[in-house]
Backbone as JSON, one array per atom type, in Angstrom:
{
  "sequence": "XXXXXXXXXXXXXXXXXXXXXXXXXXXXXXXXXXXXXXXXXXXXXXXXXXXXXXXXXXXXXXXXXXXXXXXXXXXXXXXXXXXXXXXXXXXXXXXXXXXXXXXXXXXXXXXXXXXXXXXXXXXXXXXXXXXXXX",
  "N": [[5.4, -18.2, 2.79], [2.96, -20.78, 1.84], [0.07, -20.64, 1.02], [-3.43, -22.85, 0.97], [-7.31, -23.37, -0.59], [-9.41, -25.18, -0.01], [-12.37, -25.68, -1.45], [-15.61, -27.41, -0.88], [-17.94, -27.56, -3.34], [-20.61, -28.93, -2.2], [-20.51, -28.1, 0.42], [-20.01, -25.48, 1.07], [-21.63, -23.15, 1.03], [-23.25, -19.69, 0.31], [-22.66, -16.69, 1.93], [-24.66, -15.03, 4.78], [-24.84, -11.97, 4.95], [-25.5, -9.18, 7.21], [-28.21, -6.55, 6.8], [-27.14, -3.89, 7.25], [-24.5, -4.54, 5.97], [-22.44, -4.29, 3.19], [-21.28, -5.99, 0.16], [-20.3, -8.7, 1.57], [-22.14, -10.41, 0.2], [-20.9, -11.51, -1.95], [-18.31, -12.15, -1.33], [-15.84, -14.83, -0.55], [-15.95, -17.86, 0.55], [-15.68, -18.68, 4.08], [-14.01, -22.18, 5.31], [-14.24, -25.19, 6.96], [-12.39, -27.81, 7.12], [-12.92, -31.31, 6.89], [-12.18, -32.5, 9.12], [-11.69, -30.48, 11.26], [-14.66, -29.43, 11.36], [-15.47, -31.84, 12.39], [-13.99, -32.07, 14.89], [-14.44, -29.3, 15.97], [-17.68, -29.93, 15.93], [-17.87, -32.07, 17.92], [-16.61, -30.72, 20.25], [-18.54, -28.7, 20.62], [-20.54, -30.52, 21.62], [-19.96, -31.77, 24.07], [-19.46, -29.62, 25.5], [-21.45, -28.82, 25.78], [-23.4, -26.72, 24.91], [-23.77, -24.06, 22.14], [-23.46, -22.35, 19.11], [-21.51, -22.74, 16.84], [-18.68, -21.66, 15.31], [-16.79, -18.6, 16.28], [-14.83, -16.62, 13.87], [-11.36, -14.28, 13.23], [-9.71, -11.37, 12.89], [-7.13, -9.6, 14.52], [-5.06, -7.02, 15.58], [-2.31, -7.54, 15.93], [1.71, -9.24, 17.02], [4.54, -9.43, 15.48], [4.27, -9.01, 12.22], [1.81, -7.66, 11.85], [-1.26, -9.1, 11.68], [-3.36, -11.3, 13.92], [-5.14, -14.37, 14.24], [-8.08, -14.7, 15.57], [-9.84, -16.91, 17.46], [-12.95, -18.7, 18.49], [-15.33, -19.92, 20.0], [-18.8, -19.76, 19.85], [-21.68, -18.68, 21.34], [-24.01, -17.67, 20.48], [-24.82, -15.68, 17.59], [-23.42, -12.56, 16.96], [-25.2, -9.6, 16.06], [-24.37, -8.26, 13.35], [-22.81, -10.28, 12.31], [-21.1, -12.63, 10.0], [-22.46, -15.28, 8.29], [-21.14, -18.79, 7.61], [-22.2, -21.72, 6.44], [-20.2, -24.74, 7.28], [-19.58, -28.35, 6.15], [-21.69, -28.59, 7.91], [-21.24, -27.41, 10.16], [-21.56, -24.25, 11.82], [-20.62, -20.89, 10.98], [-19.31, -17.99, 12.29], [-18.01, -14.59, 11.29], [-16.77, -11.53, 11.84], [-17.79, -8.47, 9.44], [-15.48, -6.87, 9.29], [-13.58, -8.67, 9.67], [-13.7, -10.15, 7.47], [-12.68, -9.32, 5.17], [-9.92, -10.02, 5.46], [-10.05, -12.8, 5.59], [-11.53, -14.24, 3.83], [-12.28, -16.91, 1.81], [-10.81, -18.3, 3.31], [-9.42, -21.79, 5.33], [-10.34, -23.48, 7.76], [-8.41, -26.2, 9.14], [-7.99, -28.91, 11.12], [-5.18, -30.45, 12.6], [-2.98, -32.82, 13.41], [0.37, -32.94, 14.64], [2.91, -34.76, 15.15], [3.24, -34.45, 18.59], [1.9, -32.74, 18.67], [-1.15, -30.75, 18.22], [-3.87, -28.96, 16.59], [-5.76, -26.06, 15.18], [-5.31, -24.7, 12.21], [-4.45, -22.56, 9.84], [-5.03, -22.01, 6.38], [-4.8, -19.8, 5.01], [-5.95, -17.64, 1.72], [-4.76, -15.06, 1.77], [-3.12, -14.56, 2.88], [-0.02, -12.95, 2.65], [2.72, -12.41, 4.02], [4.43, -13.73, 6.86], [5.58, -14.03, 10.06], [8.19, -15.38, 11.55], [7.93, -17.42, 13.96], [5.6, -17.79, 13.8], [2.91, -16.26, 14.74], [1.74, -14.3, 14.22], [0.48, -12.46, 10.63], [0.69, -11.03, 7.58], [-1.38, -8.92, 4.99]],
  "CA": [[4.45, -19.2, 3.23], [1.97, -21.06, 0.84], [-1.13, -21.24, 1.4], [-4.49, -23.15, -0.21], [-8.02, -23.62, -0.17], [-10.22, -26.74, -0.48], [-13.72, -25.5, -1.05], [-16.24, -28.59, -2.03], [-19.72, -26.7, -3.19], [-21.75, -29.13, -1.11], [-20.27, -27.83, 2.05], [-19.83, -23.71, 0.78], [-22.93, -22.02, 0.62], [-23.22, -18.05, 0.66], [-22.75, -16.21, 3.47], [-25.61, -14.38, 5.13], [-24.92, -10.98, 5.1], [-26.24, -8.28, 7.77], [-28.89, -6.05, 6.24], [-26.38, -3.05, 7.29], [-23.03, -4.22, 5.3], [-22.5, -4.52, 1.76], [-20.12, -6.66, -0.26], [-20.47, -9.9, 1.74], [-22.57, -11.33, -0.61], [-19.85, -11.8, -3.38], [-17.51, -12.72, -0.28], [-15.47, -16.27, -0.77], [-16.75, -18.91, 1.82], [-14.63, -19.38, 5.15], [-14.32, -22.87, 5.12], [-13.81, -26.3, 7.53], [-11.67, -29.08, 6.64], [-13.84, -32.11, 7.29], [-11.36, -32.78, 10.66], [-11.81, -29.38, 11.7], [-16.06, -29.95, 11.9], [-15.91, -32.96, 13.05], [-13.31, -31.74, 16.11], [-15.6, -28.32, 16.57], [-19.26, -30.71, 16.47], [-17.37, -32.82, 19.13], [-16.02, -29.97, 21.75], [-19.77, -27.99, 21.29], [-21.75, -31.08, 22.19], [-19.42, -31.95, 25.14], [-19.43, -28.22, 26.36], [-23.33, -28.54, 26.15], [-24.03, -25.46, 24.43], [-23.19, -23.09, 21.33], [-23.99, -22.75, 18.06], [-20.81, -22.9, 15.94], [-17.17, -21.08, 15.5], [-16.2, -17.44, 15.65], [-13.11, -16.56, 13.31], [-11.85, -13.16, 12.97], [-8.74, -11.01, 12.98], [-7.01, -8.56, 15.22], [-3.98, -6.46, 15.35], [-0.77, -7.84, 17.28], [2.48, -9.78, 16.45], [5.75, -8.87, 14.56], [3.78, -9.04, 11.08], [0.41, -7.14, 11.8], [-2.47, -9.43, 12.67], [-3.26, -12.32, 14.45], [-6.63, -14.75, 14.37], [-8.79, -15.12, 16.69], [-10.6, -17.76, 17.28], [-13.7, -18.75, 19.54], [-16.69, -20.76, 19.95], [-19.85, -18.76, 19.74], [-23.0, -19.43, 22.32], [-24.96, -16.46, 20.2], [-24.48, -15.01, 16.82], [-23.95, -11.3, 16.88], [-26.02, -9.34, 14.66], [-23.04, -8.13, 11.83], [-21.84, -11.23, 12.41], [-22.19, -13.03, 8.73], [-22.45, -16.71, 8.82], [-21.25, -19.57, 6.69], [-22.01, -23.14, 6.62], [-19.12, -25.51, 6.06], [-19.74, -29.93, 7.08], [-22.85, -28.79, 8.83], [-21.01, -26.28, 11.42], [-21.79, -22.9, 11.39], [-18.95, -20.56, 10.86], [-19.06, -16.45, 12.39], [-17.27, -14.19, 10.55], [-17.23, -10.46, 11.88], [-17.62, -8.1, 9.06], [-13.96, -6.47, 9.48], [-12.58, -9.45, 9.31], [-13.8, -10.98, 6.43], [-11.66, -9.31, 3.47], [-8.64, -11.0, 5.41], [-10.05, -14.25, 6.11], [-12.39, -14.89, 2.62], [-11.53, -18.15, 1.12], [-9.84, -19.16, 4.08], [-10.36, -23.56, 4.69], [-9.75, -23.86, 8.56], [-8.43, -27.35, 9.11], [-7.35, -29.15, 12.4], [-4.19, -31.5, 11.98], [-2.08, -33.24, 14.34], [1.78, -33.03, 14.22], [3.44, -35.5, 16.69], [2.74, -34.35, 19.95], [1.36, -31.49, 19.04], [-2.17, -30.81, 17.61], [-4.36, -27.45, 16.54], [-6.18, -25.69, 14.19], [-4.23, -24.7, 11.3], [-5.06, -21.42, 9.12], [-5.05, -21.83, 5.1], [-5.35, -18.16, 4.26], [-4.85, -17.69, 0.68], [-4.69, -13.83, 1.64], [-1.12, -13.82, 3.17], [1.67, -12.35, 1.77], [4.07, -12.28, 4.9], [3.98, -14.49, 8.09], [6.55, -13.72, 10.83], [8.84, -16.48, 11.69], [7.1, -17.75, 14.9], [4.12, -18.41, 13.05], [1.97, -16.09, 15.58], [1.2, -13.63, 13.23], [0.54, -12.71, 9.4], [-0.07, -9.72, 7.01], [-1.75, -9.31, 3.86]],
  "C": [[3.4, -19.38, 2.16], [0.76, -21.04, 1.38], [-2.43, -21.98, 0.62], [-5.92, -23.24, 0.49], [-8.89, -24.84, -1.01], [-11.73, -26.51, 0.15], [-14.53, -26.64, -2.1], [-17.87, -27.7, -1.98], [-21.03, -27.76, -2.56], [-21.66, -28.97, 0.41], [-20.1, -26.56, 2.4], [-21.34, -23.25, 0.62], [-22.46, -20.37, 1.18], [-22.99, -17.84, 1.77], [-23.79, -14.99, 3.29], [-25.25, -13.09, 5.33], [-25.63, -10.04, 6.01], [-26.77, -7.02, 7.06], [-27.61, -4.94, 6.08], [-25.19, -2.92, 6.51], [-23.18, -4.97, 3.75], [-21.63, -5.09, 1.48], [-19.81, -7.96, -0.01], [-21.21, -10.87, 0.85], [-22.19, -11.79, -1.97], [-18.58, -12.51, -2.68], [-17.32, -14.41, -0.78], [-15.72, -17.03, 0.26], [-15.82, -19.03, 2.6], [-15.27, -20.91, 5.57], [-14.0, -23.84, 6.73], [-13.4, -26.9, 6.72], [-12.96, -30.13, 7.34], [-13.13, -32.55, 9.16], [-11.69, -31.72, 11.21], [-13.46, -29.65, 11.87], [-16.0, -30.76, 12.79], [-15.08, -32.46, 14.31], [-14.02, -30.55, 16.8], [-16.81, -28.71, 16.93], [-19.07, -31.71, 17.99], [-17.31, -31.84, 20.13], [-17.62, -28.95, 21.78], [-20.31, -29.07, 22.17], [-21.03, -31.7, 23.56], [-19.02, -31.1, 25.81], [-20.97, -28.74, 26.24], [-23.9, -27.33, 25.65], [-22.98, -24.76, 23.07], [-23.67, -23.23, 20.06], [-23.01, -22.73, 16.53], [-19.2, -22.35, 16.42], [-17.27, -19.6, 15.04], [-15.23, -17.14, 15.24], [-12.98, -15.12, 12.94], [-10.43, -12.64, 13.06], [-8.5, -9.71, 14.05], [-5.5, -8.08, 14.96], [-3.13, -6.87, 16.38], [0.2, -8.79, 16.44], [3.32, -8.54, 15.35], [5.07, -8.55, 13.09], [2.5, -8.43, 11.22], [-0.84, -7.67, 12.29], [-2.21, -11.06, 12.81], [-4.91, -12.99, 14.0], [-6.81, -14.93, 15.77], [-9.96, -16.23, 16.7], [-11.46, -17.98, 18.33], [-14.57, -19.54, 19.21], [-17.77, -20.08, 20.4], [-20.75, -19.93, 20.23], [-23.95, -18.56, 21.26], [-24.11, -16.34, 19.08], [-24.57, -13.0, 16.87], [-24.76, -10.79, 15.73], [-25.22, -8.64, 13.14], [-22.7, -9.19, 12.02], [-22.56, -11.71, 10.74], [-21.77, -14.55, 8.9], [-22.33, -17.72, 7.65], [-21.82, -21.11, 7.31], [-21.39, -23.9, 6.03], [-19.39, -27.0, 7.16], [-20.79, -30.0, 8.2], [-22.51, -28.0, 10.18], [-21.01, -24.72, 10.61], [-20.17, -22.28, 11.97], [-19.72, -18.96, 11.09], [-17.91, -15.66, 11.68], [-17.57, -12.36, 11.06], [-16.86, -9.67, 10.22], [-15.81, -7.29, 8.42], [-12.95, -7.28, 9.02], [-12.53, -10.11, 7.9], [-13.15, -10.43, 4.7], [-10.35, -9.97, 3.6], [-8.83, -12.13, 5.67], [-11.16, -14.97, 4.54], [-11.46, -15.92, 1.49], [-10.37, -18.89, 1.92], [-10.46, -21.0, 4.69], [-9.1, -23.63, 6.3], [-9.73, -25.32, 8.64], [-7.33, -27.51, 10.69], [-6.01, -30.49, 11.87], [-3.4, -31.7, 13.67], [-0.48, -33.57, 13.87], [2.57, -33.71, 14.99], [2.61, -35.74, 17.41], [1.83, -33.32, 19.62], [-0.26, -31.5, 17.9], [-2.95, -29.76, 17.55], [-4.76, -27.24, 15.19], [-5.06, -24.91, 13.23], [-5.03, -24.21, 10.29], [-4.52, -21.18, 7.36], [-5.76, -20.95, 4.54], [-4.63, -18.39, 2.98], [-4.52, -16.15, 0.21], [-3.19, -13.73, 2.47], [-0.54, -13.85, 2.46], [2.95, -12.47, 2.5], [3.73, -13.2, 6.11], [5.19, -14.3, 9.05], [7.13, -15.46, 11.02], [8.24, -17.48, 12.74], [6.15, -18.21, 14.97], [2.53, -17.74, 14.55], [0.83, -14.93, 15.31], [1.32, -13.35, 11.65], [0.27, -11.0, 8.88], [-0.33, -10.11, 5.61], [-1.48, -8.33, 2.72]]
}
């Protein structure tokens, strides 16, 4: 599986780092596609509340981990935070050596439609496409 990223530096800035963890601040920007904002600024302000996207990894699937994805009312406090098209982006610590320089983008395929994960840290992806390793 290929993957790429499409970072434009007026939409990457640093990520905020929690006083407590080190190394984030050399960290590659987790990004939005401009479709991907604009489809996350749409579903906060028609939920009525939140203040961006949490992205993050966990362990499951044939290949090792999976994402997770969420919409954050609250930032935790490790949480480190980018801004990509004017949405804020969560990032737990943990996750962010497998998700740095990743450029979430939403796409529609047919019928079918979803966010769509341009890690350029995989190496393996199971067939199913439900998990990945790096």
């Amino acid at each position: 599986m290929t993957a790429c990223t499409t970072t434009t530096p007026d939409t990457a800035v640093a990520p905020v780092p929690p006083t407590s963890w080190q190394g984030s601040e050399s960290a590659s920007p987790v990004t939005l596609s401009a479709r991907a904002a604009d489809h996350i600024a749409k579903y906060i302000a028609k939920r009525g509340k939140g203040i961006g996207i949490r992205l993050g990894v966990r362990t499951s699937g044939c290949s090792g981990m999976a994402y997770k994805l969420e919409f954050a009312d609250a930032a935790n406090a490790e949480d480190i935070e980018f801004l990509s098209h004017g949405v804020k982006v969560l990032v737990d610590p943990k996750s962010l050596p497998y998700l740095a320089g990743t450029e979430l983008d939403y796409a529609r395929e047919g019928l079918n439609e979803g966010f769509k994960f341009n890690n350029p840290n995989v190496k393996d992806a199971c067939g199913c496409g439900e998990s990945f390793n790096t």
